[in-house]
C-alpha positions in Angstrom: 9.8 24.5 15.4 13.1 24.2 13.0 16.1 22.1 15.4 19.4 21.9 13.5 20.9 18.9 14.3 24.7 17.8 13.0 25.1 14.8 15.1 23.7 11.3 13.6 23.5 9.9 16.8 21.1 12.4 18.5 18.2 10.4 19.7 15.8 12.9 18.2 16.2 11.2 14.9 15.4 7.7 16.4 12.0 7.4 14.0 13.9 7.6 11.0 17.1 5.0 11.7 18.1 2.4 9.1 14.5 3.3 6.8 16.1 0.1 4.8 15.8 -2.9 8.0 12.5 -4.1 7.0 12.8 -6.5 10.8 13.8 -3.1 12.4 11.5 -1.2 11.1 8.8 -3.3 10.8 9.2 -3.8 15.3 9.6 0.0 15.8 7.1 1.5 13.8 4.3 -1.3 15.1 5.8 -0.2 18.9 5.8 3.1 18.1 2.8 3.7 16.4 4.5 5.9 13.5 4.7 5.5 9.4 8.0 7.0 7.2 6.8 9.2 4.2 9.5 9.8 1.8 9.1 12.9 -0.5 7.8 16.3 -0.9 4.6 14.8 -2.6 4.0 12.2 -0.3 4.3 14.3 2.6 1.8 16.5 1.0 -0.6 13.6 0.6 -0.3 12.0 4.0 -1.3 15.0 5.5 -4.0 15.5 3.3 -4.9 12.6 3.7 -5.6 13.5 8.0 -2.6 11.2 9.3 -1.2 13.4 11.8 2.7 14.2 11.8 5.0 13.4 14.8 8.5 15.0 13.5 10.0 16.1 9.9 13.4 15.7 8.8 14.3 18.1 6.0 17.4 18.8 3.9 17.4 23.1 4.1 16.5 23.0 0.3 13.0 21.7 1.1 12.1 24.3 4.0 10.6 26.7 1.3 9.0 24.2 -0.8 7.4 22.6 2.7 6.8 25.7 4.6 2.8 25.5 4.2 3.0 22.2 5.8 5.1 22.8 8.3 3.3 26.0 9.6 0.0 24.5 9.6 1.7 22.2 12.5 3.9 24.8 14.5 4.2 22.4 17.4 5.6 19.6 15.1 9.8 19.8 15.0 11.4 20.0 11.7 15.2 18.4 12.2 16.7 20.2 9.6 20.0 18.1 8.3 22.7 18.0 5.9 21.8 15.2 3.0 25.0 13.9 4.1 23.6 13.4 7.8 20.4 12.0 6.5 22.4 9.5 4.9 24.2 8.6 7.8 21.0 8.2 9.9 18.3 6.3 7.6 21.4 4.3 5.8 20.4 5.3 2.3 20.6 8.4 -0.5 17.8 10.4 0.4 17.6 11.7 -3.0 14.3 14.0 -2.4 15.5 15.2 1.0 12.2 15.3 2.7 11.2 12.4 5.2 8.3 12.9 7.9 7.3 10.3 10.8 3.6 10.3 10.7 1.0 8.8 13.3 -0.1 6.0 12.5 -3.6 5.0 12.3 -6.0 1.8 11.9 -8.9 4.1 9.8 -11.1 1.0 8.5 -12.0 -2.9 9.7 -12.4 -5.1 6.5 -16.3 -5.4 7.7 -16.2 -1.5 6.8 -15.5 -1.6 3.1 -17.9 -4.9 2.4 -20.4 -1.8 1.4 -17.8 -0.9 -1.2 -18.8 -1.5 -5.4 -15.2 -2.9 -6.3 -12.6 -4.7 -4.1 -8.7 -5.6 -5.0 -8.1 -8.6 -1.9 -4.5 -9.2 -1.9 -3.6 -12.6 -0.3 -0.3 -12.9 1.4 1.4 -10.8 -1.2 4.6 -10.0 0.8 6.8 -7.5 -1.3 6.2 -4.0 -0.4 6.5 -2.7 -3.9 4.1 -4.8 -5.1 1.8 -4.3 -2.7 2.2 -0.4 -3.1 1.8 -0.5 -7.0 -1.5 -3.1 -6.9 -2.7 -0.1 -4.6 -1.7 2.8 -7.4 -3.6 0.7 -10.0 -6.9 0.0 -7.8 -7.1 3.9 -7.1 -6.2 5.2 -10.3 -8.7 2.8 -12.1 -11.5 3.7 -9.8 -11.2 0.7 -7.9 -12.8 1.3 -4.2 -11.2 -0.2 -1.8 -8.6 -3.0 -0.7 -8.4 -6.1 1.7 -5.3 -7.5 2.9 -4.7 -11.1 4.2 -2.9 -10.7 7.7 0.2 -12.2 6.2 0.6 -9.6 3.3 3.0 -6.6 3.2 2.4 -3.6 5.4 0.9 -0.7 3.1 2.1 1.9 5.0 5.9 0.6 4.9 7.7 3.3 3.7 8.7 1.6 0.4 4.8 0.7 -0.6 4.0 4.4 0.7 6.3 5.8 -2.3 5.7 3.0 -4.7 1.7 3.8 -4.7 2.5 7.5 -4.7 0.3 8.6 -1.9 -2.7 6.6 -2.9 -2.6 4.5 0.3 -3.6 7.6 1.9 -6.9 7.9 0.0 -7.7 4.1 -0.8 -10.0 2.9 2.0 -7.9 -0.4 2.8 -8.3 -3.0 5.7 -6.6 -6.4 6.9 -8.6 -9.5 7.1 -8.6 -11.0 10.5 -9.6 -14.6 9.2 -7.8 -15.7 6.2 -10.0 -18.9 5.9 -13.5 -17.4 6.1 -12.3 -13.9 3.8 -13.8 -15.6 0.4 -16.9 -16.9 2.2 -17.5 -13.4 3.7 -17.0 -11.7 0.1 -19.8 -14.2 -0.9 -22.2 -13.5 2.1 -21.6 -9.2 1.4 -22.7 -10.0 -2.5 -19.9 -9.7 -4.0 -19.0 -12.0 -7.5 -15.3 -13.2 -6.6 -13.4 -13.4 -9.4 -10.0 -15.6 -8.5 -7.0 -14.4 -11.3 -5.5 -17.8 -11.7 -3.5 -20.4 -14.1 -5.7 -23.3 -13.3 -7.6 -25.4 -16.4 -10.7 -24.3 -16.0 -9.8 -20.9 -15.8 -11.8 -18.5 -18.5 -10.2 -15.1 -20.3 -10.4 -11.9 -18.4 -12.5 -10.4 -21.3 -14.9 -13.1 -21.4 -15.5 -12.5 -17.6 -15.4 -9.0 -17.6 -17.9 -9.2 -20.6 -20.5 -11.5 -18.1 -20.8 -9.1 -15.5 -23.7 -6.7 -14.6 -23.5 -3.0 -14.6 -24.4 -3.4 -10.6 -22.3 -6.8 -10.1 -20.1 -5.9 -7.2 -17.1 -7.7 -7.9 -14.1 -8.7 -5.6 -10.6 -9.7 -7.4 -8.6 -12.1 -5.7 -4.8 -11.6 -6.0 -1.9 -14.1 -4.9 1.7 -14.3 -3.7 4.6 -13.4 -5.9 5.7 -17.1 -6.2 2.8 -19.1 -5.9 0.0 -17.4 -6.8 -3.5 -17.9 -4.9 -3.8 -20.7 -2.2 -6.2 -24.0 -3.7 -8.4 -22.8 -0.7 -9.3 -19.3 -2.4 -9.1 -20.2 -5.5 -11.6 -23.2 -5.1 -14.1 -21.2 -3.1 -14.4 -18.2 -5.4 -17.1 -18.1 -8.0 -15.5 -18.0 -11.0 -10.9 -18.3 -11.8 -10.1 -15.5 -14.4 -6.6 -16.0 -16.7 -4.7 -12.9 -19.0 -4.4 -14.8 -22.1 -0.4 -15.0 -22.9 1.8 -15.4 -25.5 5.4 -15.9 -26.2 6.0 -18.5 -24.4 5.5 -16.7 -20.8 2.8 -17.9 -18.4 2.2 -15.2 -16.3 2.6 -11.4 -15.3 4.2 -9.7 -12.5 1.0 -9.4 -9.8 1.3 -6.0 -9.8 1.3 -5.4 -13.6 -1.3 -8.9 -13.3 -3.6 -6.6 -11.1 -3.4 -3.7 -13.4 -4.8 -5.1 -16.0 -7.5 -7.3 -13.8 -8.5 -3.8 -12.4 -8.9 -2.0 -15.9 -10.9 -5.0 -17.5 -13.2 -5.3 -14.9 -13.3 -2.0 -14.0 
């Protein structure tokens, strides 16, 4: 069902205003149940992936390139817009000219992945991009799943969507309802919790990964950007995990910090 529309204003577009208001967006796509995916790629994905579209906003270059997405949903409109109008609407280049407002969808409950070998648990990282990349590395290193403190960034924002490339669509991932028992209930489930840390006691990543049992499920515990993990995680897990460093320089970005967490103790 292709609309032209040439008036920024038309409340069809509503979904896809100011993509760049993280308080905006962060209110309408919780009220209206919907997700932003940004590319022809990640389109692809998110409907692989079974999340159900609501709407798709195309520049006429990506009609073609699209079409076997858009006519597996016939009833699903595709406002097709100038990049210029795009711009105008979303407040912000639309470089790839393909957007798409997706259902969205609560798929797993943190209790659902504690069956799960290997487990990134992100603690109350709040930057989208990080959150999005920490995802990419867990799924590309055959990490299974991911748990998210309530107060951490929203993985299906539309910036950690296009940061992780699609692979929050095929990560199982869940938010932890109680921030204070989440270490305690890793424990219970089996798992060996493995804090990454700069405290004094902590040990090298290679001397930890070299400890563990081919069966060993393990849980990684990552912290906030500025901070790093709360004393109340860190004290409860089983063992603190450092990346030796050099130059002077303490510490990693978390993302890059989980990336090489995930490949060492993969």
């Amino acid at each position: 069902m292709i609309i032209a529309i040439d008036v920024p204003g038309d409340e069809r577009l509503a979904d896809y205003v100011r993509l760049r208001d993280v308080s905006l967006r962060r209110h309408l796509e919780s009220a209206e149940g919907l997700f932003i995916a940004e590319g022809e790629k990640v389109i692809r994905r998110a409907v692989e992936g079974g999340y159900r579209p609501r709407s798709f906003l195309l520049a006429e270059r990506w009609l073609a390139s699209l079409n076997d997405v858009v006519a597996a949903h016939p009833d699903v409109p595709v406002y097709l817009v100038t990049e210029e109008l795009a711009e105008q609407v979303t407040g912000f280049h639309v470089h790839r000219g393909a957007l798409a407002s997706l259902h969205r969808e609560t798929r797993h409950r943190a209790v659902d992945l504690l069956g799960l070998r290997r487990l990134v648990v992100l603690e109350d990282i709040v930057d989208h991009t990080n959150v999005g990349a920490i995802l990419r590395c867990a799924a590309g290193l055959g990490w299974d799943g991911a748990l998210l403190a309530p107060r951490a960034a929203d993985p299906l924002y539309r910036r950690s969507i296009k940061v992780a490339m699609g692979a929050v669509f095929s990560l199982p991932w869940a938010r932890l309802d109680d921030w204070s028992g989440a270490v305690g209930m890793l424990r219970d489930a089996g798992y060996r919790v493995i804090a990454l840390a700069l405290t004094p006691d902590a040990r090298e990543l290679d001397d930890v990964a070299r400890s563990l049992g081919v069966d060993d499920k393990v849980a990684i515990l990552l912290g906030t950007e500025g901070a790093g993990l709360s004393e109340r995680w860190v004290s409860e897990a089983d063992e603190v995990a450092v990346i030796p460093m050099q130059a002077g320089i303490d510490s990693l970005n978390v993302a890059a910090a989980a990336a090489v967490a995930c490949y060492a103790l993969r």
